[in-house]
C-alpha positions as CSV (number, residue, x, y, z in Angstrom):
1,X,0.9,9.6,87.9
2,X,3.4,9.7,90.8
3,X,5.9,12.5,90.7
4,X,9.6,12.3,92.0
5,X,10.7,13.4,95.4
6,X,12.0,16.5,94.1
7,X,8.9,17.7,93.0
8,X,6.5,16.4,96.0
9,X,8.8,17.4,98.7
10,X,10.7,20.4,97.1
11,X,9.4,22.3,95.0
12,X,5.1,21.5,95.8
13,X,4.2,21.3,92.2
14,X,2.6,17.7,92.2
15,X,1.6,14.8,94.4
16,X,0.6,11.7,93.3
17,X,-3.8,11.0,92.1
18,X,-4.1,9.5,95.1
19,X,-3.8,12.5,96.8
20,X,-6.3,14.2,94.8
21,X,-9.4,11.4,95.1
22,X,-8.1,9.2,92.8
23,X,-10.2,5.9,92.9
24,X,-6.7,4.0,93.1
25,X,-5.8,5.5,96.4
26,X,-4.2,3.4,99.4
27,X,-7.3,3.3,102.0
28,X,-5.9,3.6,105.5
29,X,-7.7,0.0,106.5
30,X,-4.7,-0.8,104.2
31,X,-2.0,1.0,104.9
32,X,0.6,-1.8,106.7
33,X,1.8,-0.8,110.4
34,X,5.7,-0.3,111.3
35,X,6.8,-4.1,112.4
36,X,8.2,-3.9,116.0
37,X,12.0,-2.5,116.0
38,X,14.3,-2.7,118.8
39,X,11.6,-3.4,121.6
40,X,9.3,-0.7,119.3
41,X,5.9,-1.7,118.9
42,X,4.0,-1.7,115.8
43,X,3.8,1.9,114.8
44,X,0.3,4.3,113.4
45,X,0.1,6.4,110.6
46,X,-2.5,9.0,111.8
47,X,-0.4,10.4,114.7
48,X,2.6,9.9,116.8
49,X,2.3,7.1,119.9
50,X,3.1,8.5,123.3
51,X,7.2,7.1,123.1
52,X,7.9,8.8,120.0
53,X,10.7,11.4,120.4
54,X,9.7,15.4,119.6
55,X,11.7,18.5,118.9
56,X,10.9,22.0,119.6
57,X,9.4,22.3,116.5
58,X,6.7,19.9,116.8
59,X,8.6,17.4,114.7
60,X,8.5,13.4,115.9
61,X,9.8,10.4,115.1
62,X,10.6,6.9,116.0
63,X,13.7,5.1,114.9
64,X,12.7,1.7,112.7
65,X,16.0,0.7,112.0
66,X,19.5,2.7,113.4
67,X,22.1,3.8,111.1
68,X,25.5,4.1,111.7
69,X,28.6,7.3,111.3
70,X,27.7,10.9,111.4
71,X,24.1,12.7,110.1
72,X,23.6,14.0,107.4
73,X,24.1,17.7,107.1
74,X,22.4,20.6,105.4
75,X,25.0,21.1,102.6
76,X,24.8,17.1,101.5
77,X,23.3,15.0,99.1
78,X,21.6,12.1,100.2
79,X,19.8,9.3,98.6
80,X,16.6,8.0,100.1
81,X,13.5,5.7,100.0
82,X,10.7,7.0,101.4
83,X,7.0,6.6,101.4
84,X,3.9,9.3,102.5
85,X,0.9,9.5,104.1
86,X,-1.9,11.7,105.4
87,X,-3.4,11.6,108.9
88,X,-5.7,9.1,107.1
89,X,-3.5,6.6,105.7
90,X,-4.0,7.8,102.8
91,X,-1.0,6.8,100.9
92,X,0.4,10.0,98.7
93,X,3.5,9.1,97.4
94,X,6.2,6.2,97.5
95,X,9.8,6.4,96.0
96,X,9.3,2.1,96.6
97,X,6.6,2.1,93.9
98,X,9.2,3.7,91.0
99,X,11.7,1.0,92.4
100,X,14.1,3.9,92.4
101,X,15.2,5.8,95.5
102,X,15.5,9.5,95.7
103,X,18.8,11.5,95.7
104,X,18.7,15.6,96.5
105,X,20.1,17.8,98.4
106,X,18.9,18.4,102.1
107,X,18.4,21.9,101.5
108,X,16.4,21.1,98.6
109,X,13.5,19.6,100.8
110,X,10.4,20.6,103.2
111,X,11.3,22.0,106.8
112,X,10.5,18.8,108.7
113,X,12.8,16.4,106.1
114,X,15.5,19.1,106.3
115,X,15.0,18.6,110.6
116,X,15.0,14.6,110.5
117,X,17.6,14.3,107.9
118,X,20.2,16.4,109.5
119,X,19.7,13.8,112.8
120,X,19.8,10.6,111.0
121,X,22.9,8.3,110.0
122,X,23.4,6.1,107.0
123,X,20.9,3.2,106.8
124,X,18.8,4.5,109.4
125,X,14.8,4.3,108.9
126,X,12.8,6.1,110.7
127,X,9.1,6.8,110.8
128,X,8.3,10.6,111.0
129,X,5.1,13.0,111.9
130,X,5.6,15.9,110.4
131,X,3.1,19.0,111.5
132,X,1.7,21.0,108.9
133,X,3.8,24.1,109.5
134,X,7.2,22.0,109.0
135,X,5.0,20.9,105.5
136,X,2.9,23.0,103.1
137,X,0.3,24.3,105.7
138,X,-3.1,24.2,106.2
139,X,-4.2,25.8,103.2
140,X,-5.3,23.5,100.2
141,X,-3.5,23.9,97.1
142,X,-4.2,21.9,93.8
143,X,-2.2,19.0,93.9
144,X,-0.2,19.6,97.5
145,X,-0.9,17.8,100.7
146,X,-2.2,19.8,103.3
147,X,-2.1,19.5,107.2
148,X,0.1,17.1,108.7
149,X,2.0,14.7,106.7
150,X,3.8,10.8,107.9
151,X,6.7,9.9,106.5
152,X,8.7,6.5,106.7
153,X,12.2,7.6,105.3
154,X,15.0,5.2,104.7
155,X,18.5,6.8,104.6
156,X,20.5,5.0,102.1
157,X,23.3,6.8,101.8
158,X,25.0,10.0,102.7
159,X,26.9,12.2,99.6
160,X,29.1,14.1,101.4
161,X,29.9,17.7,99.9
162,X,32.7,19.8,101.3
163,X,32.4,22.4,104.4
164,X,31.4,25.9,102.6
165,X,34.2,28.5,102.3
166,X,33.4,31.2,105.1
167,X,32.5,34.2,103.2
168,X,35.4,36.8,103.3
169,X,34.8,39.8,105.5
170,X,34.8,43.5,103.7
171,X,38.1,45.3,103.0
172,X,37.9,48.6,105.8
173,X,38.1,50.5,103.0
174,X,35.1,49.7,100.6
175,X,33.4,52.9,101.3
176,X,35.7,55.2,99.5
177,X,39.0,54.8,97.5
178,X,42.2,55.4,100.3
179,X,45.4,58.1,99.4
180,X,47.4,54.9,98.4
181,X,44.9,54.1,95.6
182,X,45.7,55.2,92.0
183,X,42.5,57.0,90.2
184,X,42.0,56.9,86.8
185,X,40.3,60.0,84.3
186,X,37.3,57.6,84.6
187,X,36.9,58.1,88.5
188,X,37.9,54.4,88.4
189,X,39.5,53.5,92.2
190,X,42.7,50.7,91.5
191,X,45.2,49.6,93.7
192,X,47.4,46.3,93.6
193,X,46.9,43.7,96.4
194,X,49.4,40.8,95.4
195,X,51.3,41.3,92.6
196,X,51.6,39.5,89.8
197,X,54.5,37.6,87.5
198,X,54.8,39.1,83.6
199,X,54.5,41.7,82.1
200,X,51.3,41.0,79.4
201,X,47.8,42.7,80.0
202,X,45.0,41.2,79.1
203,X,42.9,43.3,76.3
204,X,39.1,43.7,76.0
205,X,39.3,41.1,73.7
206,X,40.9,38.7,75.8
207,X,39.0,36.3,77.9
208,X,39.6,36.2,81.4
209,X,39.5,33.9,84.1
210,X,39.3,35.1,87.9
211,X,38.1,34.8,91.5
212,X,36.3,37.7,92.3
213,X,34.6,38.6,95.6
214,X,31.8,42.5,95.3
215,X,31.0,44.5,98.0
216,X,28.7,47.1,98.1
217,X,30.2,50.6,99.9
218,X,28.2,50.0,102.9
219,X,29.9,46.5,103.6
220,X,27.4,43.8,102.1
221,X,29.3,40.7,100.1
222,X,26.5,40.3,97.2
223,X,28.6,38.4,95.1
224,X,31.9,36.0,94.8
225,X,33.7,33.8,92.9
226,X,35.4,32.0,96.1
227,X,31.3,31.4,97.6
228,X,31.0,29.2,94.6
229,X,34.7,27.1,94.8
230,X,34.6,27.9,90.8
231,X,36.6,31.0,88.8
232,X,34.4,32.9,86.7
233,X,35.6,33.3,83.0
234,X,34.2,35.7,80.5
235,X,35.3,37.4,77.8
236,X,36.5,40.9,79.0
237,X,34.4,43.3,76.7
238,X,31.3,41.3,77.8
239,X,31.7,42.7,81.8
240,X,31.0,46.4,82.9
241,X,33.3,49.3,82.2
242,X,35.1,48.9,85.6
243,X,36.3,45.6,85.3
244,X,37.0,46.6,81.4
245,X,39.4,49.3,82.7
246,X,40.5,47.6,85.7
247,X,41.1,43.9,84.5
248,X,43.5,45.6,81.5
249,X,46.0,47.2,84.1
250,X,46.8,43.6,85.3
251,X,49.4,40.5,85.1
252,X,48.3,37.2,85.6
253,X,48.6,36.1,89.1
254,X,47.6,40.1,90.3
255,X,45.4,40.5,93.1
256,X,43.7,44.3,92.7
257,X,41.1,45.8,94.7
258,X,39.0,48.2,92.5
259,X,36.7,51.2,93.4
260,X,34.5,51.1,90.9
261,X,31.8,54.2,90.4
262,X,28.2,54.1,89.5
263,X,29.0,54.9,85.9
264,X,31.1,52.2,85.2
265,X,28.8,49.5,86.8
266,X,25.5,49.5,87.2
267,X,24.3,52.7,88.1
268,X,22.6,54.6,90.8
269,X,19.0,52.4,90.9
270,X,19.2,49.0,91.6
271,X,17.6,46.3,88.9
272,X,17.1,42.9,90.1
273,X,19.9,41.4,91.6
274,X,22.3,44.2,90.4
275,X,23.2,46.8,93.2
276,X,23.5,50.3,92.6
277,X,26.0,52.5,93.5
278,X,29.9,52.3,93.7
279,X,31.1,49.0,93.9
280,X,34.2,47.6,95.6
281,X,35.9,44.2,93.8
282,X,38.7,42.5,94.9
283,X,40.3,40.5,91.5
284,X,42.5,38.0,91.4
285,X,43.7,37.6,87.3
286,X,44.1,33.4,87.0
287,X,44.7,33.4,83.4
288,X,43.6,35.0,80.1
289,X,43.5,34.0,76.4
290,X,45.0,35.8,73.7
């Protein structure tokens, strides 16, 4: 059974029987040639004809059809139809054969698709040779394509998704609490940024929502809030001792920096995606409930 793009080209879990000796399989002798395009003759499957275009990275391609506005770019969406074959002809995959193109993200998919993607325009189609190192490799695994791979790829349509937010550089002070900072009995680092308007404080009952951004005391970003575009809202008691403490001395609309020891977060060995050590959080209270 044919699996969806996002399997085949993302992920690698499944391709379709044809790919592993099904009976059914496409045979090359088959397998229909490009129609000429813009003075383009007909176009092979097994390899890429002396006029196709290359990149540094082995990738090549000729335009079928052009497209029109701006490429598509890595942090898009796009929607596709597309259909794959090995150096044989042997035909793998086809979005035309569910009737239903493709939509993922560009970062979502195989090196050489993320390449040709990010140079072609809406309603573009394009035939593409794509070596094995831009693929899965040379290495057979059950139920991947190996070697190199032929695409034709249609680009339907472009879903743009908004520039990222630049991640924001480290406070110069993340690597110990300065004089102007108030510390708590807890070793708890606190001073206020922005102030806020009010005069409630949120308990550890309450449940909080914020834009956060962690640093490490060495510098590293390894988590925030404003990354995402999305606040974070949790329930208070349900976060680490340092934001317990810390979240309770503000007003809504506060922006705090807190220098947060290894005892109140998550201790002196990293676990996971957890860091260790004192931790450095800049915290801007949005809003909390009760």
């Amino acid at each position: 059974m044919q699996r969806s793009l996002a399997l085949i080209i993302a992920v690698g879990l499944s391709v379709t029987s044809a790919c592993a000796g099904d009976p059914a399989r496409t045979p090359a002798a088959t397998v229909p040639e490009a129609p000429s395009a813009g003075g383009v003759p007909e176009v092979p499957i097994g390899g890429p004809p002396a006029e196709a275009e290359r990149s540094a990275s082995g990738l090549a391609w000729i335009v079928l059809r052009p497209g029109e506005g701006e490429p598509a770019r890595a942090q898009d969406r796009v929607v596709a139809h597309y259909t794959g074959w090995l150096p044989d002809g042997t035909k793998f995959d086809s979005s035309h054969d569910r009737d239903q193109p493709a939509t993922f993200p560009v970062r979502a998919v195989i090196p050489g698709w993320q390449e040709a993607l990010q140079t072609m325009r809406a309603g573009e189609k394009r035939r593409v040779w794509i070596p094995a190192a831009l693929a899965y490799g040379e290495v057979a695994r059950p139920g991947v394509p190996t070697g190199p791979l032929t695409f034709d790829i249609e680009l339907l349509e472009i879903l743009r998704e908004p520039e990222p937010v630049p991640d924001p550089p480290a406070p110069p002070d993340v690597s110990a609490p300065p004089d102007d900072a108030t510390i708590t009995a807890s070793g708890l680092g606190y001073k206020v940024i922005r102030p806020g308007t009010g005069t409630r404080h949120p308990t550890d009952e309450s449940t909080v929502t914020v834009h956060y951004t962690g640093w490490t005391s060495d510098g590293r970003m390894f988590d925030s809030s404003l990354r995402r575009g999305k606040p974070f809202t949790a329930r208070l008691e349900h976060l680490i001792a340092g934001w317990q403490e810390g979240v309770q001395r503000m007003v809504e609309g506060e922006v705090a920096r807190l220098w947060i020891p290894a005892a109140l977060a998550y201790g002196d060995q990293s676990s996971g995606n957890r860091p260790a050590g004192m931790l450095v959080f800049d915290i801007q209270l949005i809003s909390f409930e009760p």
